[in-house]
N, CA, C and O of each residue as an XYZ file, in Angstrom:
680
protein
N     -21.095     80.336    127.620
C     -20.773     78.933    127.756
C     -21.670     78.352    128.832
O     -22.144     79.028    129.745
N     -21.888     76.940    128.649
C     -23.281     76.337    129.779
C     -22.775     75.399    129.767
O     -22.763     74.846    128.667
N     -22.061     74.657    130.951
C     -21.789     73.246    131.399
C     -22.816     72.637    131.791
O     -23.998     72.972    131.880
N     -22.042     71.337    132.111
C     -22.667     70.397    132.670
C     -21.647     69.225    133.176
O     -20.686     68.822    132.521
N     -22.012     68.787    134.377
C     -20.882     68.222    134.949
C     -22.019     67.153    136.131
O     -22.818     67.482    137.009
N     -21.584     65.843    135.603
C     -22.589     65.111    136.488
C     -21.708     63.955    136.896
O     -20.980     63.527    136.002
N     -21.637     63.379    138.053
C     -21.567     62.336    138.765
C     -22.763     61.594    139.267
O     -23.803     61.898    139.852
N     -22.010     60.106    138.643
C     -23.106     59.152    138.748
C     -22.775     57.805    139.425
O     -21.873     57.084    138.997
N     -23.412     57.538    140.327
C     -22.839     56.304    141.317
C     -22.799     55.211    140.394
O     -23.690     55.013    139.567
N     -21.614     54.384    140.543
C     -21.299     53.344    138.754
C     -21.497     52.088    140.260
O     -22.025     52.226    141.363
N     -20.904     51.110    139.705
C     -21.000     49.531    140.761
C     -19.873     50.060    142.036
O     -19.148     51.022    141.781
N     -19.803     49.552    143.048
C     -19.294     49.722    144.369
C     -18.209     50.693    144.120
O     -17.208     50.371    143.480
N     -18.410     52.054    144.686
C     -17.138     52.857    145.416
C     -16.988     54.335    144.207
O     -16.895     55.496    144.605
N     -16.998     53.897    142.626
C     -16.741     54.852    141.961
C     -17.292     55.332    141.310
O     -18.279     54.950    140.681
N     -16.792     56.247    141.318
C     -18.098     57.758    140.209
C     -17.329     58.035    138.675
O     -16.154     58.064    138.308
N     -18.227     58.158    138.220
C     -17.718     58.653    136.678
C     -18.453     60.067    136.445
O     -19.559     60.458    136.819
N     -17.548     60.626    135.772
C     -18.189     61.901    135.735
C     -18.003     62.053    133.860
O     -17.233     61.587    133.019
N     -19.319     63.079    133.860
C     -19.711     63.383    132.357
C     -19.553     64.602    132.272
O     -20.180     65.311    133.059
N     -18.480     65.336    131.088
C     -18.628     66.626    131.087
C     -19.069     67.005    129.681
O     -18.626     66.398    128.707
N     -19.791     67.836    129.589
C     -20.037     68.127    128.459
C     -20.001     70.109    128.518
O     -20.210     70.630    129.614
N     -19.800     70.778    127.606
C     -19.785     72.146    127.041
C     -20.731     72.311    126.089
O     -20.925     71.420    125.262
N     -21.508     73.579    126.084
C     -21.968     74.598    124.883
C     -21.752     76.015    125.052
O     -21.982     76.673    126.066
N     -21.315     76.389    124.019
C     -21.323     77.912    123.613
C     -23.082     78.540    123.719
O     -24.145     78.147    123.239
N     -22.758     79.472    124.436
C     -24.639     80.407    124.426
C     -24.087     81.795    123.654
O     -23.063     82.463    123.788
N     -25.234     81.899    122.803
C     -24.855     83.514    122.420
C     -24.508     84.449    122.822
O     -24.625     84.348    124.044
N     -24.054     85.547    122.533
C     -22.995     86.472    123.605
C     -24.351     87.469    124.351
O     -24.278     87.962    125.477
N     -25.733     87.621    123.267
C     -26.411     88.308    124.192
C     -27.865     87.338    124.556
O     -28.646     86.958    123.684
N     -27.965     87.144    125.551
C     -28.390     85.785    126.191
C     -29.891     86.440    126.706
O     -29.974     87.083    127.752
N     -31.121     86.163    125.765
C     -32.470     86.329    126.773
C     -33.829     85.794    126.517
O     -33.862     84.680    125.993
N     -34.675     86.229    126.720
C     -35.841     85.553    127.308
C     -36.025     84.817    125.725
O     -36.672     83.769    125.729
N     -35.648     85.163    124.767
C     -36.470     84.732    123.433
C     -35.293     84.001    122.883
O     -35.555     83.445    121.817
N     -33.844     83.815    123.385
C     -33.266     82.977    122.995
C     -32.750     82.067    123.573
O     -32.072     81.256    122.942
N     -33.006     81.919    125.450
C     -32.304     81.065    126.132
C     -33.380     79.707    125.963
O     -32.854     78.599    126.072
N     -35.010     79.776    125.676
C     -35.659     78.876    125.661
C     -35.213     78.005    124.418
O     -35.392     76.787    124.435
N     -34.724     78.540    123.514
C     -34.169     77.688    122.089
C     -33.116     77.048    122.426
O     -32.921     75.907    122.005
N     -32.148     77.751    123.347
C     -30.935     77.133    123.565
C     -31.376     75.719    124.839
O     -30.678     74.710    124.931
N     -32.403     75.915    125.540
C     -32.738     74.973    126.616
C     -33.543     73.440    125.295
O     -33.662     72.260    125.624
N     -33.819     73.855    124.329
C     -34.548     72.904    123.939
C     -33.477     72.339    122.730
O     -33.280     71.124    122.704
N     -33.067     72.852    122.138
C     -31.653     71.807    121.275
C     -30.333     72.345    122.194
O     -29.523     71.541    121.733
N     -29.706     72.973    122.966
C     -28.529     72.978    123.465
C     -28.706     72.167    124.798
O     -28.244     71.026    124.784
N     -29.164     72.497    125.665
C     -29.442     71.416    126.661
C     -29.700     69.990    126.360
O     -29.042     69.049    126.803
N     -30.792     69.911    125.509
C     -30.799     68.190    124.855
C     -29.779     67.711    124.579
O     -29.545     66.527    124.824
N     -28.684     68.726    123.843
C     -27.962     68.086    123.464
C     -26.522     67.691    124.565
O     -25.608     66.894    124.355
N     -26.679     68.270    125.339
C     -25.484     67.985    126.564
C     -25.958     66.961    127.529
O     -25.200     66.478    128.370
N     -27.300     66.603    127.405
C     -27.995     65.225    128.417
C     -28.177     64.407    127.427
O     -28.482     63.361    127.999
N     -28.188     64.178    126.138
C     -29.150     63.199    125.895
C     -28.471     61.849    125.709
O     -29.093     60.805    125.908
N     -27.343     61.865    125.374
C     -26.684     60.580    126.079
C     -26.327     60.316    127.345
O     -25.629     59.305    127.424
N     -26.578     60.925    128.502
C     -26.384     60.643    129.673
C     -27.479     59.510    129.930
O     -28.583     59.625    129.397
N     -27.109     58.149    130.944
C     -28.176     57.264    130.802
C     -29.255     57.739    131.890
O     -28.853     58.184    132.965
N     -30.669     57.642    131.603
C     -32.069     58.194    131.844
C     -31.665     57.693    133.352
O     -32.003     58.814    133.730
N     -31.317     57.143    134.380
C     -31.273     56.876    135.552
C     -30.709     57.847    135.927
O     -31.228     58.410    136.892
N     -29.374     58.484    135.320
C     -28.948     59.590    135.794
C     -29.837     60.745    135.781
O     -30.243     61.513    136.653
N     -29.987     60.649    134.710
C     -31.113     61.710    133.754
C     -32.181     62.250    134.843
O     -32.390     63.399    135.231
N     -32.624     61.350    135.104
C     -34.132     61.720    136.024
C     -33.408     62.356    137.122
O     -33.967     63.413    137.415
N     -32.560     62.162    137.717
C     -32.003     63.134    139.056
C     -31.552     64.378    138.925
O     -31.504     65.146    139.886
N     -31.095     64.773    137.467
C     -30.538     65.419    137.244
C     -31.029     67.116    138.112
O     -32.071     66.639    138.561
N     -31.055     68.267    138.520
C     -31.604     69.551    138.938
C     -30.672     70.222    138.306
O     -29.462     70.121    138.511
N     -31.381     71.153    137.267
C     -31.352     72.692    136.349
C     -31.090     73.635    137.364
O     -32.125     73.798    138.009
N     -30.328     74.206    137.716
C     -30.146     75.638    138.268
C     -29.864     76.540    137.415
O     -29.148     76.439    136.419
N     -30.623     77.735    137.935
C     -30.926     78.874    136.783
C     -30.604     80.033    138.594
O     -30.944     79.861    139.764
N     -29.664     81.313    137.731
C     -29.351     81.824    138.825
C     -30.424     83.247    139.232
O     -30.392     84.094    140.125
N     -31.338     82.976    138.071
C     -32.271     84.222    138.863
C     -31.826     85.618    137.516
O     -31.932     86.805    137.823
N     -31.429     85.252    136.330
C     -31.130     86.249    135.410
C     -32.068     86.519    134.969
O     -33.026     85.840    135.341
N     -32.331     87.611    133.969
C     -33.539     88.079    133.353
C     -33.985     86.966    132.557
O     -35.186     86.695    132.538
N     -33.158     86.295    131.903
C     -33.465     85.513    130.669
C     -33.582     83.984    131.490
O     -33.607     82.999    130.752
N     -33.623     83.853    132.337
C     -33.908     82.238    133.394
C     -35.349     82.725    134.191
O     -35.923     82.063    135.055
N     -35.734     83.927    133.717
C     -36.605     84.464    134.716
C     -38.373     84.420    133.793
O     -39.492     84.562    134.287
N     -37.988     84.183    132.422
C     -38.801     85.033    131.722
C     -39.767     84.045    131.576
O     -39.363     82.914    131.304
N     -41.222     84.280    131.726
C     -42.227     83.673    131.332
C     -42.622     82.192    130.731
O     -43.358     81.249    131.022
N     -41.320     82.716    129.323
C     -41.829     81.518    128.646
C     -40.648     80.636    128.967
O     -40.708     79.525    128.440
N     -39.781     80.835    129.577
C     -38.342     80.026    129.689
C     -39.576     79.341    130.979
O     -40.382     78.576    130.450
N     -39.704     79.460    131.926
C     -40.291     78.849    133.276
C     -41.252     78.438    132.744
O     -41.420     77.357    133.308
N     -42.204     78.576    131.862
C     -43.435     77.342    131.495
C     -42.488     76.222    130.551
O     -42.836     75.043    130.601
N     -41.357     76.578    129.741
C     -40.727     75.555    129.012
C     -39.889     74.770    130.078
O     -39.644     73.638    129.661
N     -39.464     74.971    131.100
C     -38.731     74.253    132.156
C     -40.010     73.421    132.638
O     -39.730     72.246    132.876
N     -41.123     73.707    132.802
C     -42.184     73.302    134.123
C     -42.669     72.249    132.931
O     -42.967     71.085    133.197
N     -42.701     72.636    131.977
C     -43.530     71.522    130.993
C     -42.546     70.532    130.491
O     -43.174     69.537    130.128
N     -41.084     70.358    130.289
C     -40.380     69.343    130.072
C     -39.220     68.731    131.138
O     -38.708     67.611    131.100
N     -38.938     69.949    132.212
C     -38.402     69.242    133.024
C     -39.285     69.658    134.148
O     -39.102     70.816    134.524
N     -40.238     68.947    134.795
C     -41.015     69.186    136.007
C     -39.955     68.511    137.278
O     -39.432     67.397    137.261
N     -39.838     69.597    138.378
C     -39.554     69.509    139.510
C     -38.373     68.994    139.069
O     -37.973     68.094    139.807
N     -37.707     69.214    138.195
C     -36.015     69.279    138.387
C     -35.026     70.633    137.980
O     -33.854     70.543    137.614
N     -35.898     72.056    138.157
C     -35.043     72.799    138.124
C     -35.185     73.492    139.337
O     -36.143     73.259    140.074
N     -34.089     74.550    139.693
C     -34.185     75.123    140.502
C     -34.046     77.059    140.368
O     -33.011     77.486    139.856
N     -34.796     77.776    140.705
C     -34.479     79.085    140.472
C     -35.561     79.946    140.930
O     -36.401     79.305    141.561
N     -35.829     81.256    140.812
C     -36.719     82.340    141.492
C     -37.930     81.725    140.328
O     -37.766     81.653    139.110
N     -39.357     81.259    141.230
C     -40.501     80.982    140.469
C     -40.713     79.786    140.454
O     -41.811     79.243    140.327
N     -39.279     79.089    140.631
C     -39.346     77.354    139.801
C     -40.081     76.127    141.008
O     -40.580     76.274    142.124
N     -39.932     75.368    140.455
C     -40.393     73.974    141.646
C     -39.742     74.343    142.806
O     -40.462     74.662    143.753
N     -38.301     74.379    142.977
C     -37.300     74.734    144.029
C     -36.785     75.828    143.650
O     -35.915     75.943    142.788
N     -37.475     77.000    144.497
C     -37.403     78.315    144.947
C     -36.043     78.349    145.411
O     -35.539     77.509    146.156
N     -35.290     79.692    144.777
C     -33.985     79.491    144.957
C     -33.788     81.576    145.211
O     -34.096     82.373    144.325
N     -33.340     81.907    146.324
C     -32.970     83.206    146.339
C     -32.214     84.006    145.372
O     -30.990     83.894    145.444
N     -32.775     84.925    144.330
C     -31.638     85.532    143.831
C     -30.867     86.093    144.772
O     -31.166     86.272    145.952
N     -29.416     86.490    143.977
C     -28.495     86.358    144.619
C     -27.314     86.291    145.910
O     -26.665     87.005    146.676
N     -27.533     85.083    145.578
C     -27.341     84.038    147.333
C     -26.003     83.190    147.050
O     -25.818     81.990    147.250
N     -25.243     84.023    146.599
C     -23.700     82.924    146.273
C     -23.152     82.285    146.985
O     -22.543     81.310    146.545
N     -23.146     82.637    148.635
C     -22.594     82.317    149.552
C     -23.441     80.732    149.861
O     -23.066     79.873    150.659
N     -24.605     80.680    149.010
C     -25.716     79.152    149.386
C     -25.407     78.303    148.176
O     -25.507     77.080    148.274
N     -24.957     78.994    146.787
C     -24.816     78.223    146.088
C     -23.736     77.965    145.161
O     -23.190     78.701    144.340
N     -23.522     76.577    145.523
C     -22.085     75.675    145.147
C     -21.353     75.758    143.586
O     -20.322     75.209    143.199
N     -22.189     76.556    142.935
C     -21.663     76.657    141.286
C     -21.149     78.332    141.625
O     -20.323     78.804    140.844
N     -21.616     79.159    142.720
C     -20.941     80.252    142.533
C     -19.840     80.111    143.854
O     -18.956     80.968    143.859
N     -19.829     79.555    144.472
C     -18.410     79.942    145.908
C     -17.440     78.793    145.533
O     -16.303     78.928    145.986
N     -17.749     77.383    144.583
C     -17.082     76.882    143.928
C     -16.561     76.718    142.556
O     -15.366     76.686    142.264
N     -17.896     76.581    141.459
C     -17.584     75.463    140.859
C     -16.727     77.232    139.705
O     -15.824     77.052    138.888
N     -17.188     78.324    139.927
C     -17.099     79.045    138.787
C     -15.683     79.653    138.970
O     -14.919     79.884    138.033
N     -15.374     79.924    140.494
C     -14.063     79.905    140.690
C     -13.151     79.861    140.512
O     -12.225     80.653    140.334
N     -13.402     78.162    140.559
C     -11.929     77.266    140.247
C     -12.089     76.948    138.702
O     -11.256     76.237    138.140
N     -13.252     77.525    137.976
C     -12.726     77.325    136.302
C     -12.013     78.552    135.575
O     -11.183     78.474    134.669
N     -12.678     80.052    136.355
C     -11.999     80.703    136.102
C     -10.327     80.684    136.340
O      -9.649     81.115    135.407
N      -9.535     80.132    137.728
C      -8.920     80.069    138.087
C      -7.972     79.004    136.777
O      -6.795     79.238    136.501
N      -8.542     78.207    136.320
C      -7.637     77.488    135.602
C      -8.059     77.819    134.200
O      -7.430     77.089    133.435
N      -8.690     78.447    133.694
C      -8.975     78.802    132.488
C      -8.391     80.903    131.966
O      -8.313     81.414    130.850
N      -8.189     81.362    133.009
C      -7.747     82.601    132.683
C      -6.135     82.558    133.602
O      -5.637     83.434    134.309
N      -5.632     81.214    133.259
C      -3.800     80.712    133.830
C      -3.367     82.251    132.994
O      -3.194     83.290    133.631
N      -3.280     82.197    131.991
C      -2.840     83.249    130.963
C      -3.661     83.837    129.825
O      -4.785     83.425    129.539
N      -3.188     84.583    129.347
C      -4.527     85.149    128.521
C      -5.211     84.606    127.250
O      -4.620     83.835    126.495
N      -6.182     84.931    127.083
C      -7.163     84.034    126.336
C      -6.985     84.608    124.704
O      -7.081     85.835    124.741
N      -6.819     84.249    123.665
C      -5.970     85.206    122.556
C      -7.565     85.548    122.031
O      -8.046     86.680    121.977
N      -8.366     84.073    121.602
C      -9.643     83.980    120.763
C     -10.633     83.497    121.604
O     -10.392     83.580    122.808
N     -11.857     82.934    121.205
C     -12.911     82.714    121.525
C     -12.920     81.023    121.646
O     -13.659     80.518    122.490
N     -12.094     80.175    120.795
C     -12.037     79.020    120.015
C     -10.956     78.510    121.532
O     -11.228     77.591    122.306
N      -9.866     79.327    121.594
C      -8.940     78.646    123.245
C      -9.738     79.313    124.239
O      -9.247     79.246    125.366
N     -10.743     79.890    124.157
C     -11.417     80.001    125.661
C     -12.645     78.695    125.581
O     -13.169     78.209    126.584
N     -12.828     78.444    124.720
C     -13.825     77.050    124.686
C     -12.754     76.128    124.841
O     -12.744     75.888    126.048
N     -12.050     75.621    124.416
C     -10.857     74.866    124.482
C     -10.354     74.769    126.105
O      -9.889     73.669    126.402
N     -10.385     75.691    127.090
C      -9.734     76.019    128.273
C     -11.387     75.685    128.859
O     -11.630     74.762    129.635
N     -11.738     76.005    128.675
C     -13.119     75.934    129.508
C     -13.589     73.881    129.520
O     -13.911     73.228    130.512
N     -13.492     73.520    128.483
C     -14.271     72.210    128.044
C     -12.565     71.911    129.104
O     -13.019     71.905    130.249
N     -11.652     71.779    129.185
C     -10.469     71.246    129.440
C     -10.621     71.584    131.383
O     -10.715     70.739    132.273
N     -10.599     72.825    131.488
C     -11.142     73.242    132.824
C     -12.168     72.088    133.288
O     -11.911     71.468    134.319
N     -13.360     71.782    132.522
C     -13.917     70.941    133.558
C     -13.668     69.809    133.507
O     -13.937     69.287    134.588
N     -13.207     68.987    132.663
C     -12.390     67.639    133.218
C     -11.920     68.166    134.468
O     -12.558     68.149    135.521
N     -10.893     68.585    134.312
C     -10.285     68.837    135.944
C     -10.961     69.006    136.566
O     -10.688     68.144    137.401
N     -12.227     69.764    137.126
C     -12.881     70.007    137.871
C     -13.136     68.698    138.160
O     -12.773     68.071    139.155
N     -13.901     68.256    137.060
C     -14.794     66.754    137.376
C     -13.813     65.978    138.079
O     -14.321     65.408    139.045
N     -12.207     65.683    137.894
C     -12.051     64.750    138.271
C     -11.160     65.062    139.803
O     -10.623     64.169    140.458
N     -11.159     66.337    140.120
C     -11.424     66.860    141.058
C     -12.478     66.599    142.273
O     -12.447     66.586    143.503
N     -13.276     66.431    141.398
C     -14.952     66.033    142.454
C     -14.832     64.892    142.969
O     -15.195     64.435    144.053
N     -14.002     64.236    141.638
C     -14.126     62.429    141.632
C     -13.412     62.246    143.258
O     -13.847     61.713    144.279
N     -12.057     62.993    142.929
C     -11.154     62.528    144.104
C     -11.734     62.892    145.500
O     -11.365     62.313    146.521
N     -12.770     63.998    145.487
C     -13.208     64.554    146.867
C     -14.209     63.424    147.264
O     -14.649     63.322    148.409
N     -14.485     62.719    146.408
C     -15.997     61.659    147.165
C     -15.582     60.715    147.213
O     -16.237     59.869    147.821
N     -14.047     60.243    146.506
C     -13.273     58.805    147.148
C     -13.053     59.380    148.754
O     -13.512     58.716    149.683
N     -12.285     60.723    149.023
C     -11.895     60.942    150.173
C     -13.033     60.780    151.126
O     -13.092     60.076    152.134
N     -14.097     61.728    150.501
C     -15.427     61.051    151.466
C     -15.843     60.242    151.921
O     -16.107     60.088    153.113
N     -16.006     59.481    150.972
C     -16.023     57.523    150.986
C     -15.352     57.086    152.031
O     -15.924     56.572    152.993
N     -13.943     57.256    151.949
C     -12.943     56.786    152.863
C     -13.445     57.127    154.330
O     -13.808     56.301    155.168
N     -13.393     58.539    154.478
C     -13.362     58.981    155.631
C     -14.863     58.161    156.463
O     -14.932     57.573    157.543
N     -16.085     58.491    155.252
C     -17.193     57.740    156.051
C     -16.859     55.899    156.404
O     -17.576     55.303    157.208
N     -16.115     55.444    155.938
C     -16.220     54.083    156.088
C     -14.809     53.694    157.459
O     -14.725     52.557    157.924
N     -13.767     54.927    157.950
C     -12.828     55.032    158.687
C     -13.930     55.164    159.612
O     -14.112     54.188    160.341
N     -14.793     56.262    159.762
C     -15.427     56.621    161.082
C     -16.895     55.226    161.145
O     -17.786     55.176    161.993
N     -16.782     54.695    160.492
C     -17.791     53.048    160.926
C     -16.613     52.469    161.669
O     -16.772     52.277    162.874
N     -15.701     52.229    161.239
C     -14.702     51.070    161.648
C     -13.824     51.470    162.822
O     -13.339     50.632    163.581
N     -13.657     52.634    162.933
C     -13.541     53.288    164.629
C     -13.591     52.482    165.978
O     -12.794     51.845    166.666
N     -15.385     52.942    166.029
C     -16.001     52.514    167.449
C     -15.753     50.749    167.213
O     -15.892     50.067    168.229
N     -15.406     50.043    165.947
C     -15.645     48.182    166.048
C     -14.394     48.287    166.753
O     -14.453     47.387    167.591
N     -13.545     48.751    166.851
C     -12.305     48.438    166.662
C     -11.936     49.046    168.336
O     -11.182     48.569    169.184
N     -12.554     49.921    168.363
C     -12.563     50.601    169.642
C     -11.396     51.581    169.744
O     -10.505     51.553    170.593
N     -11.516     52.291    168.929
C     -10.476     53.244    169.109
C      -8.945     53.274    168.387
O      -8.137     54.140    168.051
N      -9.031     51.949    168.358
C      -7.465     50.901    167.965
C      -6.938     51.471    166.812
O      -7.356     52.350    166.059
N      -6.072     50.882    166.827
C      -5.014     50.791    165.229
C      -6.337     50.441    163.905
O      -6.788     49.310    164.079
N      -6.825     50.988    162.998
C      -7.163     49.778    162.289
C      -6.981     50.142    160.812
O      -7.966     50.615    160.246
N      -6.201     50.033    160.332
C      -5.893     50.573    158.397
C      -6.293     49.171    158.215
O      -7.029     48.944    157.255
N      -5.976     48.287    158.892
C      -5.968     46.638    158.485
C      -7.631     46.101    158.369
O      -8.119     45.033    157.999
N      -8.227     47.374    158.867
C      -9.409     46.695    158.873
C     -10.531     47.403    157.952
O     -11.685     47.051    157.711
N      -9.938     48.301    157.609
C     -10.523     48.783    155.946
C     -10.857     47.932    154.550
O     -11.702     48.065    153.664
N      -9.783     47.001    154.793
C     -10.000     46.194    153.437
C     -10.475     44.869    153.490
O     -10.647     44.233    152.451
């Protein structure tokens, strides 16, 4: 399975988040992940709007099949300087979980809500997984309102001088 989970700054204050799912074959490598990057990936961005689009960064964790030759000239030739991994534009340590946020978070907390109870087929683990990241996403959503908040509490602080001010948030 290969997510994708993007937040995108919409008009003042809120984020919308896009989730999309694909199934990857169960044995995943150098001669089939480039097929899956060129119709399975297209197909999880290509309605995302191109403003988002262009920011977007590919992380690849340093596997044999993210590693292989022709997968890294097919990344460098259609997505230049937006992926990240061992070789790529942004040099990324194999395995460095403790640096990166899809392994000390994001894989975690899907396992965590996707193996609640046991998985019977293949069809409710896609089902739990695509469902898993809504939550996640809107999970994220709520952590960058709190952010938001908190950065715009600590502006209004020092005006206020220390004071009372909820009243002066809005």
């Amino acid at each position: 399975m290969a997510g994708l989970c993007v937040g995108g700054n919409e008009p003042p204050g809120s984020l919308k988040a896009i989730t999309r799912t694909s199934v990857l074959p169960l044995r995943l490598n150098g001669e089939i992940y480039p097929a899956f990057l060129e119709r399975g990936l297209h197909g999880l961005v290509h309605d995302i709007p191109l403003a988002t689009r262009v920011n977007l960064r590919f992380m690849h964790d340093g596997a044999p099949a993210h590693y292989c030759r022709n997968v890294r000239a097919y990344l460098n030739a259609v997505y230049p300087d937006q992926w990240i991994g061992r070789a790529g534009p942004t040099p990324w340590p194999a395995r460095s979980p403790d640096m990166n946020p899809l392994d000390f978070y994001l894989w975690g907390r899907l396992k965590s809500l996707v193996y609640t109870f046991v998985v019977p087929n293949v069809e409710v683990l896609q089902q739990r997984i695509e469902h898993a990241c809504g939550i996640v996403c809107n999970e994220l959503n709520g952590l960058c309102i709190v952010q938001r908040s908190l950065r715009r509490r600590a502006e209004v602080c020092p005006q206020v001088e220390g004071q009372y001010f909820e009243h002066a948030l809005h």
